[in-house]
C-alpha positions in Angstrom: -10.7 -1.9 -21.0 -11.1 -4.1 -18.3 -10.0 -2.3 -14.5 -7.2 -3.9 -12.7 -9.5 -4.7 -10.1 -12.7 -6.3 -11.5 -12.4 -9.5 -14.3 -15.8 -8.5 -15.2 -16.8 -5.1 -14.3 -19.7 -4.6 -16.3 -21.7 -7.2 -14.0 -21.4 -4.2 -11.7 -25.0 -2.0 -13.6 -26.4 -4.9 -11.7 -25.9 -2.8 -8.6 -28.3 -0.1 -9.6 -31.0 -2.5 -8.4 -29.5 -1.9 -4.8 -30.4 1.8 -4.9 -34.1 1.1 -6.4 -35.3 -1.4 -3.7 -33.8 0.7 -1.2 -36.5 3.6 -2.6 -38.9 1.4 -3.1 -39.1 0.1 0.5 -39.0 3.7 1.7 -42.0 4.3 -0.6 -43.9 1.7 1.2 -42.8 2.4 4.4 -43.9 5.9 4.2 -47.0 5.1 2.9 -47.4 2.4 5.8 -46.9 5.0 8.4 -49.0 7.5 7.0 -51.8 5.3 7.1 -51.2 4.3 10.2 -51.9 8.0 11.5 -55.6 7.5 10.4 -56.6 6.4 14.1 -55.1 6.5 17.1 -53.8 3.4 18.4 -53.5 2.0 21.9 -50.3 2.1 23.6 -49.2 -1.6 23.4 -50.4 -1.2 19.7 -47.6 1.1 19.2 -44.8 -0.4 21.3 -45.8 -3.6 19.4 -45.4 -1.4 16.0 -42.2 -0.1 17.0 -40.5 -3.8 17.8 -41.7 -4.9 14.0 -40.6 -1.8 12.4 -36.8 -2.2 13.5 -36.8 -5.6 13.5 -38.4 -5.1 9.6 -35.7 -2.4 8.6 -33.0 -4.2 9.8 -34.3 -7.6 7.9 -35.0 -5.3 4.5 -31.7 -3.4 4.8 -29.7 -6.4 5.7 -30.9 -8.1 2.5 -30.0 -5.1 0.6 -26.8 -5.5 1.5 -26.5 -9.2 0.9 -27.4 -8.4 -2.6 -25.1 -5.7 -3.0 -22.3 -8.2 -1.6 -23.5 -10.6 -4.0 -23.0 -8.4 -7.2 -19.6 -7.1 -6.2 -18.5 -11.0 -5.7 -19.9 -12.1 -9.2 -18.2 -9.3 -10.8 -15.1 -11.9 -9.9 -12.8 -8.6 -7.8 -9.3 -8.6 -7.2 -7.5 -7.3 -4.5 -4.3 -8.2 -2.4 -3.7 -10.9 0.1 -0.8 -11.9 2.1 1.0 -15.0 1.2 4.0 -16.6 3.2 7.1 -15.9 1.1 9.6 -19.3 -0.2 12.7 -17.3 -0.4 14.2 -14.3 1.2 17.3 -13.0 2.9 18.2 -11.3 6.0 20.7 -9.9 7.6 20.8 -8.9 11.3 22.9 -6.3 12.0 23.6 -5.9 15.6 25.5 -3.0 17.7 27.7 -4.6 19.8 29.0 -0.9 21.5 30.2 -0.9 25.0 26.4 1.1 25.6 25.3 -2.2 25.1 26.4 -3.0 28.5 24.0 -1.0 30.1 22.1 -2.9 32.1 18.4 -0.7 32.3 17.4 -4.1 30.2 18.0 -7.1 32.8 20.8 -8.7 32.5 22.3 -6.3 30.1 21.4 -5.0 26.4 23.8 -7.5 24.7 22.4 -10.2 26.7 18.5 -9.5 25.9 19.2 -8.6 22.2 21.0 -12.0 21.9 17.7 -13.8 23.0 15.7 -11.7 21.1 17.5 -12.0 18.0 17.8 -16.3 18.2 13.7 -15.6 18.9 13.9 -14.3 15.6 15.9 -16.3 13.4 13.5 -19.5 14.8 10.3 -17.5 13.3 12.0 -16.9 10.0 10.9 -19.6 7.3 13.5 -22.4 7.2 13.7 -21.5 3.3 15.5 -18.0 4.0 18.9 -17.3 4.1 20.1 -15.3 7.3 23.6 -13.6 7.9 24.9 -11.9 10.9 26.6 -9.0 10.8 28.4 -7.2 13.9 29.0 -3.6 14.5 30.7 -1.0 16.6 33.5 1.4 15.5 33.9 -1.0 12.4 31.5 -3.7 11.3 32.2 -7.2 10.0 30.1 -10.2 8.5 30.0 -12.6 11.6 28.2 -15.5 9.5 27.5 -14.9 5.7 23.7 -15.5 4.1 23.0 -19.5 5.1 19.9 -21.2 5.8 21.9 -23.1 8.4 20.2 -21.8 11.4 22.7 -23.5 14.2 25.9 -21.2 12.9 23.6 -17.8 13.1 22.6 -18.9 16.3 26.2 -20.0 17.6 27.3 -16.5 16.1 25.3 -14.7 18.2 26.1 -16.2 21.1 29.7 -15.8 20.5 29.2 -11.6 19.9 31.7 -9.4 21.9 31.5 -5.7 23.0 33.7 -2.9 20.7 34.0 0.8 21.4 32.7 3.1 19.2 29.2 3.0 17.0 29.1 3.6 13.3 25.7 2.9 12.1 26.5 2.9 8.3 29.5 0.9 8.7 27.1 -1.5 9.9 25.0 -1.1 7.0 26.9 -1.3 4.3 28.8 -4.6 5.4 25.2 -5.9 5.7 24.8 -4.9 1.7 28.0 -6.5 1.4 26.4 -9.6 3.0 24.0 -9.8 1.0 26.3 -10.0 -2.2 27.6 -13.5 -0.9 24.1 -15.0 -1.4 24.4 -18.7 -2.7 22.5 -18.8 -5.7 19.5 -21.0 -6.0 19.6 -24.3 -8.3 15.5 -24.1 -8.3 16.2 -20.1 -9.2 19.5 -19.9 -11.2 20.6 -15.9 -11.3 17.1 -15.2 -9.8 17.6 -12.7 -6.5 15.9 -13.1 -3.9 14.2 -10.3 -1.9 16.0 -8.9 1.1 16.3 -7.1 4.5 18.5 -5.7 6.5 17.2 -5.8 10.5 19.6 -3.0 12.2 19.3 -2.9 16.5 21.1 0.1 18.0 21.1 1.6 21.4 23.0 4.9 20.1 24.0 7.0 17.7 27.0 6.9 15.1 30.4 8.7 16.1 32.3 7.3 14.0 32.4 5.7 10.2 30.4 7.1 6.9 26.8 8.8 7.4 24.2 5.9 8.1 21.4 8.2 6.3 23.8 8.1 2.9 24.1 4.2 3.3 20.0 3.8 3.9 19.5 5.7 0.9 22.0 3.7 -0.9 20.2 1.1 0.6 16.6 2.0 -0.9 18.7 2.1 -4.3 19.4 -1.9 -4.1 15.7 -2.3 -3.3 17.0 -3.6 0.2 14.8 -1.3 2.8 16.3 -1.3 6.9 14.2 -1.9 9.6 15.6 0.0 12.6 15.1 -1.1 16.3 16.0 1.4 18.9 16.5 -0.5 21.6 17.1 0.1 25.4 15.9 3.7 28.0 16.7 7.0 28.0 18.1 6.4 31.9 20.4 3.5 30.6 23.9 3.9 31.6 27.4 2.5 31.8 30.4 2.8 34.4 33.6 4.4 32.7 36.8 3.3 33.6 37.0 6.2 36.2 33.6 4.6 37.8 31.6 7.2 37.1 28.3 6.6 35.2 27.7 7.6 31.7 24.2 7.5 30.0 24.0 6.2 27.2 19.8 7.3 25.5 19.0 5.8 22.2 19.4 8.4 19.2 16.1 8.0 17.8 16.4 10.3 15.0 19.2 8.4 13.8 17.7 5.3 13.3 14.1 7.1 12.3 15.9 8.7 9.3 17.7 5.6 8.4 14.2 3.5 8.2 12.5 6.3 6.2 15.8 7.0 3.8 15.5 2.9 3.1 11.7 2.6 2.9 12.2 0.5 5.8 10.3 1.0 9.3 11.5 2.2 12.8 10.8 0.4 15.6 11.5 1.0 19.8 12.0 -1.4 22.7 12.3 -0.4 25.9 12.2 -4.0 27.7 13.6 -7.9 26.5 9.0 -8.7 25.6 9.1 -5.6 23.7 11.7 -6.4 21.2 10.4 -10.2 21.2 7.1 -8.2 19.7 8.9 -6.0 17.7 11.0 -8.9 16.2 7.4 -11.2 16.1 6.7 -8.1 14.0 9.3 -7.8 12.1 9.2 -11.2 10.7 5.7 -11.2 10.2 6.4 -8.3 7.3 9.2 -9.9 5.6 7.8 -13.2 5.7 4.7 -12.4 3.6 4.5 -10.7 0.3 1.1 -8.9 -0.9 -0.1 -11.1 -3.9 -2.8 -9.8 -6.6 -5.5 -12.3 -6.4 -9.2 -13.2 -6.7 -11.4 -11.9 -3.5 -14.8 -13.2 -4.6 -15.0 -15.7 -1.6 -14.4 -12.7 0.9 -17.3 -11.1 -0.5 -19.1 -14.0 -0.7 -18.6 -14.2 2.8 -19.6 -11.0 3.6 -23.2 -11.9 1.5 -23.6 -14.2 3.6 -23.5 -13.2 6.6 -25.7 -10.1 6.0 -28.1 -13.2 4.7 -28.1 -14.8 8.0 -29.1 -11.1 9.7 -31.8 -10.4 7.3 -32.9 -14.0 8.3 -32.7 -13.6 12.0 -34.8 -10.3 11.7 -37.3 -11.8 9.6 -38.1 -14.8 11.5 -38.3 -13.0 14.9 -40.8 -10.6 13.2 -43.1 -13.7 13.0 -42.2 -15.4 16.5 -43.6 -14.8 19.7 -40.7 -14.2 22.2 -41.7 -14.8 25.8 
């Protein structure tokens, strides 16, 4: 039976050869050396002797490896590559608490995760659907799944603080989201991949457990990827003006990524969530595809054919 990862494995015996000229050349260049020690040669003798003999090993073992290269790419290997996905859906699920006021990232929280998250949408391809979904003590669908860019954007903009954070709540509206889908003409009752991207600054005090709704998550094959976003000396001014910190529950949103077989991200600052969401997107938007990998190896012949080439001609040159 033919490996997954090899069309034609058997071409492989061919690398047994690798192993035999490696010996054989040791043979010789044993024997070399030992001769040599039959006189005693002068010193510019031996510091010329010592610039062939690397330059020679490294021209011998570089074309040992080009061969090797070489079977391994006509055995025709398989492996994975990234490819940009057509279709997808994600829905940003933003915290829109009153911590989100704070303003340890300039001008404040909401502000900065508003940018970030238009930064976002823009690097997501124009083929994916995107909803936005808003959440505090409750959480609502702001815009549903739509490859209209211009109404997620205008939805963000138009996001207001709430009192209160409940994480799950926020999660399972965003599985809720993702029910309203518009089905594909090209892809009739064929779903589409999906995400849910969750940015908190706090932890849940209010709504069901956001570790259930991950894992209930993970069951729809829908993984979370969590962004805990702001300082631990972030605060906000009560109504009695006195300051209240508000630190980012990590744990939270750690166990909610790893219940969804999502990932957990941080962002301290408005050009570190632009990298996480540059990220982010990156992961969604490509898919690891089984395919052919002969040219990478190919590749990889080659250019240990150019070194065994560069070491062999300067063994004959005369460098000034």
């Amino acid at each position: 039976m033919i490996p997954n990862d090899y069309y034609f494995p058997e071409r492989l015996w061919a690398l047994l050869a690798v192993p035999v000229l490696a010996a054989v050349y040791l043979a010789l260049a044993w024997q070399r050396g030992r001769a040599g020690t039959q006189r005693v040669p002068g010193s510019l003798e031996i510091l010329v002797r010592k610039q062939a003999a690397w330059k020679r090993h490294v021209a011998v073992g570089a074309s040992i490896l080009s061969l090797a290269s070489l079977v391994i790419a006509w055995a025709m290997p398989r492996g994975y590559t990234l490819v940009p996905r057509e279709r997808a859906t994600v829905v940003i699920a933003i915290d829109v608490s009153k911590s989100m006021e704070a303003g340890d990232v300039k001008p404040t929280r909401l502000e900065a995760a508003e940018a970030g998250a238009k930064s976002f949408v823009q690097l997501l391809p124009a083929g994916f659907n995107v909803s936005l979904v808003a959440f505090a003590g409750t959480a609502s669908v702001i815009v549903p799944p739509t490859v209209d860019r211009g109404s997620v954007l205008a939805g963000i903009s138009a996001l207001e603080l709430a009192p209160s954070t409940a994480i799950g709540e926020g999660i399972y509206t965003s599985l809720d989201a993702l029910a309203l889908v518009p089905d594909d003409p090209n892809h009739p009752g064929d779903t589409p991949p999906a995400a849910i991207v969750l940015l908190s600054d706090g932890e849940s005090n209010l709504g069901r457990s956001s570790a259930t709704a991950a894992t209930d998550a993970k069951k729809k094959g829908v993984p979370v990827y969590t962004i805990a976003y702001g300082t631990p000396t972030g605060y906000v001014v009560d109504s009695r003006g006195q300051k209240q910190l508000v630190p980012v529950n990590h744990a939270e949103l750690q166990k909610v990524a790893d219940n969804s077989g999502g990932k957990k991200f941080s962002a301290a600052s408005a050009d570190e969530l632009k990298q996480v969401y540059d990220s982010i997107a990156h992961q969604i938007g490509y898919e690891k595809v089984e395919a052919e990998v002969t040219e990478q190896w190919a590749g990889v012949a080659t250019l240990f054919g150019i070194l065994a080439a560069i070491a062999a001609i300067s063994l004959g040159a005369r460098w000034p």
